[in-house]
N, C-alpha and C positions, 0 to 999 in steps of 0.2 A: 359363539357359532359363526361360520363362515357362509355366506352369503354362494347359495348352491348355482353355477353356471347353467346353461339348460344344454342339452344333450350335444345340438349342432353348434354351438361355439366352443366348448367342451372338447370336439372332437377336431376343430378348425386346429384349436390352439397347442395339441399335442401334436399334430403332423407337421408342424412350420419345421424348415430345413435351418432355421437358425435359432440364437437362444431367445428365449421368452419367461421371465419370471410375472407374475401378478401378485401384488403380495398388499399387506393392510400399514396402517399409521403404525403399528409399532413395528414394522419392519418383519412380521412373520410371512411364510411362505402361504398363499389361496390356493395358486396352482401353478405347475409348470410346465412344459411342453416337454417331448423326448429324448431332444435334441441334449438339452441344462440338464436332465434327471440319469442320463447314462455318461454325462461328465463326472456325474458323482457317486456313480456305482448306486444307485439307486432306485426302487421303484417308482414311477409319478405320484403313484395315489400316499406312499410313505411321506414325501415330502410334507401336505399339506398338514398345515399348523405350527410345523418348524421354526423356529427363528430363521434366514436366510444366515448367519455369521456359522450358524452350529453346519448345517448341509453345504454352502458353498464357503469354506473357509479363509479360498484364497482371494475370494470377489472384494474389494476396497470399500469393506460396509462405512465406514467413517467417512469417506467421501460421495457416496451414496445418504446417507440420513443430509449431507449438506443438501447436496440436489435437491431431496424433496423439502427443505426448509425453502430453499430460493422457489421452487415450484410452488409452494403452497402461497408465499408471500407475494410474487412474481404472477403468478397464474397462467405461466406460461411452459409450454412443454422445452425441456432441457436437451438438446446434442451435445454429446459428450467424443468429440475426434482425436483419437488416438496421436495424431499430428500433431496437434498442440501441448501436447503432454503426455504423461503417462494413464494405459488404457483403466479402462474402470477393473475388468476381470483381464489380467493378464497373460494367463495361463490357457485360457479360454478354447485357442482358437491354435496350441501349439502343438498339435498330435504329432506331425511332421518334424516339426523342432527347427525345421527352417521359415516358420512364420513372422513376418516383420510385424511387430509389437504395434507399430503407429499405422498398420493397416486396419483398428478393429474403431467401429463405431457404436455408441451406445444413445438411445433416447430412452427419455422418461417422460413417461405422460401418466396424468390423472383423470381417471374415470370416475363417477359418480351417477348411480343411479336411484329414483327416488325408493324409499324404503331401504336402505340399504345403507353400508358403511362406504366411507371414502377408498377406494382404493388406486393401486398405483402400477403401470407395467412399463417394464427394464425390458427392452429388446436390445439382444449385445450381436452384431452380426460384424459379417467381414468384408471390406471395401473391393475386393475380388469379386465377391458377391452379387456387384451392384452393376446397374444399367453405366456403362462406359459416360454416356451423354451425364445423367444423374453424380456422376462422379466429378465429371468435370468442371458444374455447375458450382460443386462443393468446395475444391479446390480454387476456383475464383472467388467464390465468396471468403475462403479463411486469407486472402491476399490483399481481396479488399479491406477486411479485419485488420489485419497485418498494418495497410498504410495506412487507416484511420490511429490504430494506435500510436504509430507515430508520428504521424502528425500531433495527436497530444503532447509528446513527448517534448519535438519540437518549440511546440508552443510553450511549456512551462518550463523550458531551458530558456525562451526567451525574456519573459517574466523574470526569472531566478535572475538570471544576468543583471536587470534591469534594476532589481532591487539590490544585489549586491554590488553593482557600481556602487549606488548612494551610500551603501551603508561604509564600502572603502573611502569614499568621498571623501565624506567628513573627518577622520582623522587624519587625513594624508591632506585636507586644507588646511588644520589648524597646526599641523606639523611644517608643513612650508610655513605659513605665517608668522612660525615661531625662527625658524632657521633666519629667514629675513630680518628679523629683529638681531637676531644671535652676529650676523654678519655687520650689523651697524655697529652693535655693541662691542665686537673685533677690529672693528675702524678705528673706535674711537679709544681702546686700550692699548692699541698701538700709536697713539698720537702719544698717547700719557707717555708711553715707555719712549717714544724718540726723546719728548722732553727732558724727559730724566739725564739723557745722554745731552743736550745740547743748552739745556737752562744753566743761567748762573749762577743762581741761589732754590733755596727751595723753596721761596714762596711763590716763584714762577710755578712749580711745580703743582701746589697746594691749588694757584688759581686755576689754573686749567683740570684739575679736577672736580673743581664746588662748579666751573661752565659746566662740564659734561656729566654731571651730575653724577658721579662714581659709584658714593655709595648706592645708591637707586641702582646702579648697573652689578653693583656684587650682590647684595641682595636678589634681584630678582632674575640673572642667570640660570639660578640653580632651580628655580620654579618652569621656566623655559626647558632645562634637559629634563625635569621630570615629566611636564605636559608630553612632550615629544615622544620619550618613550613610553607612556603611556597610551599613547597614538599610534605608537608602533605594535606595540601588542594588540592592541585592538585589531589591527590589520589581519597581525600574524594568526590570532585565535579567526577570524573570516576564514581566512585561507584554510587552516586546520579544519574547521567545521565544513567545507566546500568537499575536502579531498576525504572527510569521513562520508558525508552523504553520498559524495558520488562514487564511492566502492570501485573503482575505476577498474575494467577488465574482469568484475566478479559476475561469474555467470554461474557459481555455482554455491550447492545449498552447505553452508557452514556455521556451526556456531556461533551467535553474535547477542550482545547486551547489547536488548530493546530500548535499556534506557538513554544512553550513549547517541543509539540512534534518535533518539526523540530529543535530546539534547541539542544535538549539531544541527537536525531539521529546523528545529525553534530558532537557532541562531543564523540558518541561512534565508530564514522565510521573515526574518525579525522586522525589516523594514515596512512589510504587508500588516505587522498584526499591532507595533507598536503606536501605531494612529489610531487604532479602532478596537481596540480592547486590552484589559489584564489579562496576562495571560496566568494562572493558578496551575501548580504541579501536584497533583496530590497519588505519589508512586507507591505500590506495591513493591511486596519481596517478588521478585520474579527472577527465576533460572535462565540458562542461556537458550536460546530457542534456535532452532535450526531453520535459516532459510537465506534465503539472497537480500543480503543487508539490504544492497542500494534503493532495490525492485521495492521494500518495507518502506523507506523512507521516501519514496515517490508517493505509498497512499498516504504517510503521515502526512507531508505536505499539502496535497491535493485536499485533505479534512481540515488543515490548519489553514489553509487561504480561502476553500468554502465558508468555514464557521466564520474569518473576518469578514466575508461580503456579505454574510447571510444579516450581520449587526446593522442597522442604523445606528448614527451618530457614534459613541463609545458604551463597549459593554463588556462582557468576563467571558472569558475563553478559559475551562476545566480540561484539564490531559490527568486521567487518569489510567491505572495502570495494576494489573492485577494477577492470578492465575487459580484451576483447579482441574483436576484429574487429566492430569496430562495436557491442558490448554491452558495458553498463556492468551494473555487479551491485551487490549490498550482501546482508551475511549476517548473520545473530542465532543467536547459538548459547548453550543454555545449559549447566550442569551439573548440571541435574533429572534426573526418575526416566526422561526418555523415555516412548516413544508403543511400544505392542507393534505387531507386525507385520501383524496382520489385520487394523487399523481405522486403517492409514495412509491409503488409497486414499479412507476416507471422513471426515477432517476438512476437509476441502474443500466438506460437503455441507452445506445449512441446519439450522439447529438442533440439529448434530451435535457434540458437546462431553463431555470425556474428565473434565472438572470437577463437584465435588461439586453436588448441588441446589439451585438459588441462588446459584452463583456462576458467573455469564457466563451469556450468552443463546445460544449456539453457534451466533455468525452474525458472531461478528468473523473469523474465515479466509475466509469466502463470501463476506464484504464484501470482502475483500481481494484474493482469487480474481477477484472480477467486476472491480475498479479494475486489476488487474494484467493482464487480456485487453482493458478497453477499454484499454491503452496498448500490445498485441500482444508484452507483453511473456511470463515464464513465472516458476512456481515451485518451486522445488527443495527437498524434503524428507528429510534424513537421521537417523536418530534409532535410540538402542541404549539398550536399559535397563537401568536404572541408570548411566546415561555421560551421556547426554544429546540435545538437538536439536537441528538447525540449521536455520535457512530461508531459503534465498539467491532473493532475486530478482534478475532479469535483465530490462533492460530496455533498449530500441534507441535506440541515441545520439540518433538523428535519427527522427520517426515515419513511416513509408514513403510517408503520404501526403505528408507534406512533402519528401520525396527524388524523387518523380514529379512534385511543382511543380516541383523546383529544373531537372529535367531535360528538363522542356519548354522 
């Protein structure tokens, strides 16, 4: 049974000039306004008890059940702006067929009243619509958004950088160190060979080899070019792993092995994690998933350099890796001190950060948070103190705009 509205909100809620759905925890329809219920060739009072997928078919219910997981967990009401991505109901607002797409905005809020079931209302209206002033307010705020995010970005190119100096560091020191010996040892085989040309007998010869200790020099040459190229590789697999993360110029959503990704992240982020923990791979069979590599590999990072700060001393960092019904996942779990309970709901928010003064700008999860909604994916946060934290994302094999081309 559906929790009965009383007459005069009832009737507020069917004359609004925009759309209006109310609907319960499992996604069925309460009630609708006139405006949503003659989009769908429909009577109002028909709708109620419907699933919302079966009466609005084209509406992004898969990116809708996210919202209300982040609202329920969040406890905060959602803006969904058609500017940042693509609309929730696309189709919505195009009777004309000359409506721009990124003009429609949608909020979700939660209502709750006592005796009664949770419920949820999806207002989708059109930025035409709206008070000019209210508009513009909005548009500065998605700007300021804009430079907060980059500014994280900034920051964790600085970071990145900083670590893979070191990590280039070190073989290209012991490769000079080695070249330096190799050029003494070329001195000193070139002395041998004039000899040969200018001695009188060969025991001149013989001596000036047991001085510069010859054999010790043929012997351990060939240890000296293996070290080197071995140094070289190492170099050349950074670099390799640098120009996979950084997907350079990819802005768009294509098929890519998650594993791969998580692979070359682990190896760019390796100098953060190899002081402060094991790092354990424990992968799944997983398919290729559609989305923008780079943008994937900026949240792995950002979960792979939290879970090392979140450790004291040394501990075990778990990347797990999995899939079902159409969703692929990937998890980071550490064995730090964990996140207490009151202030889960808000490391999701900008500048919100559980870290000492100075360390992290508390805008790498927001960053992460926003890359992981524009791919309509979600994220899951588990965490016990003193045991540790996990953060599993979820994200759609295929992106649902590309499942609506394939099925046209």
């Amino acid at each position: 049974m559906y929790a009965q509205l009383d007459v005069e909100n009832l009737t507020k809620i069917r004359r609004l000039d925009f759309g209006q759905i109310l609907f319960d925890e499992n996604l069925k329809i309460v009630e609708v306004n006139s405006f949503v219920a003659s989009h769908a060739n429909m009577n109002v009072d028909l709708c109620q008890g419907l699933p919302i997928r079966q009466v609005f078919p084209t509406l992004n219910i898969d990116r809708l059940a996210t919202l209300v997981a982040h609202l329920v967990r969040s406890g905060s009401s959602c803006l969904v702006d058609g500017v940042d991505g693509d609309p929730l109901w696309p189709d919505l607002f195009q009777e004309s067929g000359d409506v721009q797409l990124g003009r429609q905005l949608s909020l979700l809020s939660q209502i709750e009243r006592r005796e009664s079931p949770t419920h949820y209302t999806l207002i989708l209206l059109h930025r035409d619509d709206l008070d000019p002033v209210y508009e513009q307010s909005l548009e500065k705020q998605a700007l300021a958004n804009q430079r907060m995010l980059q500014s994280e970005k900034l920051a964790a190119i600085g970071q990145l950088a900083a670590g893979v100096a070191h990590e280039i560091n070190n073989p290209l020191g012991f490769v000079f160190s080695n070249l330096k010996t190799l050029g003494e040892y070329v001195r000193d085989m070139i002395r041998i060979v004039d000899e040969v040309d200018s001695a009188n007998d060969l025991e001149m010869v013989k001596e000036l080899k047991r001085r510069l200790d010859y054999e010790y020099i043929r012997s351990d040459v060939g240890s000296l070019l293996l070290e080197s190229e071995d140094g070289i590789d190492r170099v050349k697999t950074i670099i390799t792993a640098l120009k996979d993360f950084s997907h350079i110029g990819e802005e768009e959503f294509r098929a890519a092995d998650l594993h791969r990704g998580l692979d070359t992240t682990l190896s760019v982020v390796n100098n953060e994690l190899k002081y402060k923990a094991n790092v354990l791979k424990e992968y799944g069979d997983l398919p290729e998933v559609e989305c923008i590599a780079s943008q994937i590999n900026q949240v792995a990072m950002n979960l792979l350099v939290n879970a090392a700060h979140a450790i004291d001393g040394f501990g075990k960092i778990t990347i797990r890796t999995g899939h079902e019904n159409g969703w692929a996942w990937f998890e980071v779990q550490d064995s730090g001190k964990g996140i207490e309970a009151g202030v889960l709901n808000r490391i999701f928010e900008p500048f919100f950060t559980t870290k000492p003064v100075g360390k992290g700008t508390g805008l790498g999860l927001a960053l992460s948070y926003n890359i992981v909604q524009k791919h309509h994916g979600r994220i899951e946060v588990e965490s016990q103190i003193g045991v540790g934290t996990s953060f599993r994302v979820w994200l759609p094999v295929s992106q649902p705009a590309a499942i609506t081309e394939r099925r046209a």
